[in-house]
Rosetta silent file (secondary structure, phi, psi, omega in degrees, C-alpha in Angstrom):
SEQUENCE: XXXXXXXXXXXXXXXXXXXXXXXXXXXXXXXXXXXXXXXXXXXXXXXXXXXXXXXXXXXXXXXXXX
SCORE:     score description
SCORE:     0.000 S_00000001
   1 L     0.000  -42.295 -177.773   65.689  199.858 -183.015 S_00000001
   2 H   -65.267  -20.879  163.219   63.420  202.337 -184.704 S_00000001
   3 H   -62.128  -64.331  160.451   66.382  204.936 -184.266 S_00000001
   4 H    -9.614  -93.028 -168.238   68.578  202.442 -186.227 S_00000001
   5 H   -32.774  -79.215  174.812   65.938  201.993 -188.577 S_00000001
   6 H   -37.089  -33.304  150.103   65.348  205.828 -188.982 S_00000001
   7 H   -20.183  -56.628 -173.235   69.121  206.548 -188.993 S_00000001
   8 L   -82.939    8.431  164.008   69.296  204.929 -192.616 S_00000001
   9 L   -69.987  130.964  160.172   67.168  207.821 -194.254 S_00000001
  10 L    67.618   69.375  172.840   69.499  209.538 -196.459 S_00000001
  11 L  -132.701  147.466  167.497   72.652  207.412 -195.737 S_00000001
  12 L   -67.906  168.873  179.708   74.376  206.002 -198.578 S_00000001
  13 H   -58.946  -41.597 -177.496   74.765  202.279 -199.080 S_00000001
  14 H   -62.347  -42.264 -177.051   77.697  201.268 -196.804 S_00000001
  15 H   -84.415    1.651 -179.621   76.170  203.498 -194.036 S_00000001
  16 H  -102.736  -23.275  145.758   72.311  202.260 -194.089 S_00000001
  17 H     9.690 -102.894  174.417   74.794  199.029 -194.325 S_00000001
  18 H   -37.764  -41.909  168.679   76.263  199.460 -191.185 S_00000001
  19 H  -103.133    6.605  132.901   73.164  199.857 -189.749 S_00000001
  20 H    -7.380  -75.434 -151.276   71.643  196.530 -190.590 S_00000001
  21 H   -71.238  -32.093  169.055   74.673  194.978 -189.278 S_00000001
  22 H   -89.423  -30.661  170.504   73.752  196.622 -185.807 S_00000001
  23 H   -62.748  -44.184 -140.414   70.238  196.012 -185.600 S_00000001
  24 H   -82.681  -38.962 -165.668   70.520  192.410 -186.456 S_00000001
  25 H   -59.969  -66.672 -144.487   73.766  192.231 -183.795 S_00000001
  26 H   -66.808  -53.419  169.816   70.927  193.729 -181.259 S_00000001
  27 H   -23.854  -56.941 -179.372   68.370  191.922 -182.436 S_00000001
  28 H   -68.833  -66.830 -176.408   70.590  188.420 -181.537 S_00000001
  29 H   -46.804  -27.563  159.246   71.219  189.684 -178.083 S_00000001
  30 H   -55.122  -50.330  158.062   67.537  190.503 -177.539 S_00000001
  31 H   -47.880  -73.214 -176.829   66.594  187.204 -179.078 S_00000001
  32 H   -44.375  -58.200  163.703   69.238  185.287 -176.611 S_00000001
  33 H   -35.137  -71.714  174.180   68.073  187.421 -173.653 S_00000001
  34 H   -52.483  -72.696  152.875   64.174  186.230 -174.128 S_00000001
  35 H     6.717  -77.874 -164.208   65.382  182.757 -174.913 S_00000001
  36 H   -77.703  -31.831  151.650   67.316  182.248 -171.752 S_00000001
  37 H   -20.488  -61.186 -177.075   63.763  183.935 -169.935 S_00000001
  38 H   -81.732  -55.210 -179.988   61.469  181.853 -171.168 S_00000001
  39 H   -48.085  -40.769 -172.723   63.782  179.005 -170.326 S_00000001
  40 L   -87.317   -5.792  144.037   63.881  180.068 -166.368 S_00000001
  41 L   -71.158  -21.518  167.467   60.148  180.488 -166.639 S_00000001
  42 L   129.904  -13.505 -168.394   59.591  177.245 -167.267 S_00000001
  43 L   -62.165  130.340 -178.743   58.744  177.435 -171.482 S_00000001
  44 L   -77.288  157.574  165.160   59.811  173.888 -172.970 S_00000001
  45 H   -61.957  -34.015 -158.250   62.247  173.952 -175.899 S_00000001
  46 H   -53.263  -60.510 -120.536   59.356  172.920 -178.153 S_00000001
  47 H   -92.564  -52.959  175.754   56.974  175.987 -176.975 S_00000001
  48 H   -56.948  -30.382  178.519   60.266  178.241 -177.736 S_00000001
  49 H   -67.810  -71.298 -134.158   60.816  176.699 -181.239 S_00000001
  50 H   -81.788  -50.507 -162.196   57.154  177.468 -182.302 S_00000001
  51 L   -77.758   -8.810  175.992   57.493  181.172 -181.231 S_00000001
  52 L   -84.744  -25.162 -166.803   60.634  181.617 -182.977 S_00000001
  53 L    94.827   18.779 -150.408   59.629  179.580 -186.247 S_00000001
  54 L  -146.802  150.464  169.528   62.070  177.263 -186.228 S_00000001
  55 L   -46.697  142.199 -178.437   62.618  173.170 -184.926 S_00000001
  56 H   -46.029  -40.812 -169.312   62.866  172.355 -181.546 S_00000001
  57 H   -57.005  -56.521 -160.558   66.631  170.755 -182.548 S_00000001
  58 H   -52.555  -66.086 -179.401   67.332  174.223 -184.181 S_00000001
  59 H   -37.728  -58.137 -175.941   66.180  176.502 -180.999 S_00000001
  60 H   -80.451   -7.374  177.833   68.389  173.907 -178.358 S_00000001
  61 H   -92.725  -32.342  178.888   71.290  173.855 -180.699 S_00000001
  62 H   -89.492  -31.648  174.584   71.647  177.653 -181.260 S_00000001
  63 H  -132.303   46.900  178.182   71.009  178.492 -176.907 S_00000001
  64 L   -95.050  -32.723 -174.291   70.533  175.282 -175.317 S_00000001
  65 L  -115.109   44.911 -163.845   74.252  175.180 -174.393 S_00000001
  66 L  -119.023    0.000    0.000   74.471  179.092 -173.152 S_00000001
């Protein structure tokens, strides 16, 4: 990610753009990855919610059915 990040020194707008739009894809897949982790360790929806920042509802509604 810090390559990303570093990537967008002296890029014009569409190309530090572009690389937004790929950290944030990587970001989700990273996020999903950990998610489904934590689930096979044994981590409750709730306990998953709280480290993401977000309702228990939200957190089983965006990978609860993955």
């Amino acid at each position: 990610m810090k390559i990303l990040i570093a990537s967008m020194d002296g890029k014009g707008p569409a190309e530090a753009l572009q690389a937004v739009a790929e950290l944030q894809k990587e970001v989700g897949r990273t996020e999903a990855s950990l998610v489904r982790k934590a689930r096979q360790a044994g981590l409750s929806w709730e306990a998953i919610a709280l480290c993401l920042g977000v309702s228990k509802q939200a957190a089983h509604r965006k990978y609860g059915k993955r």
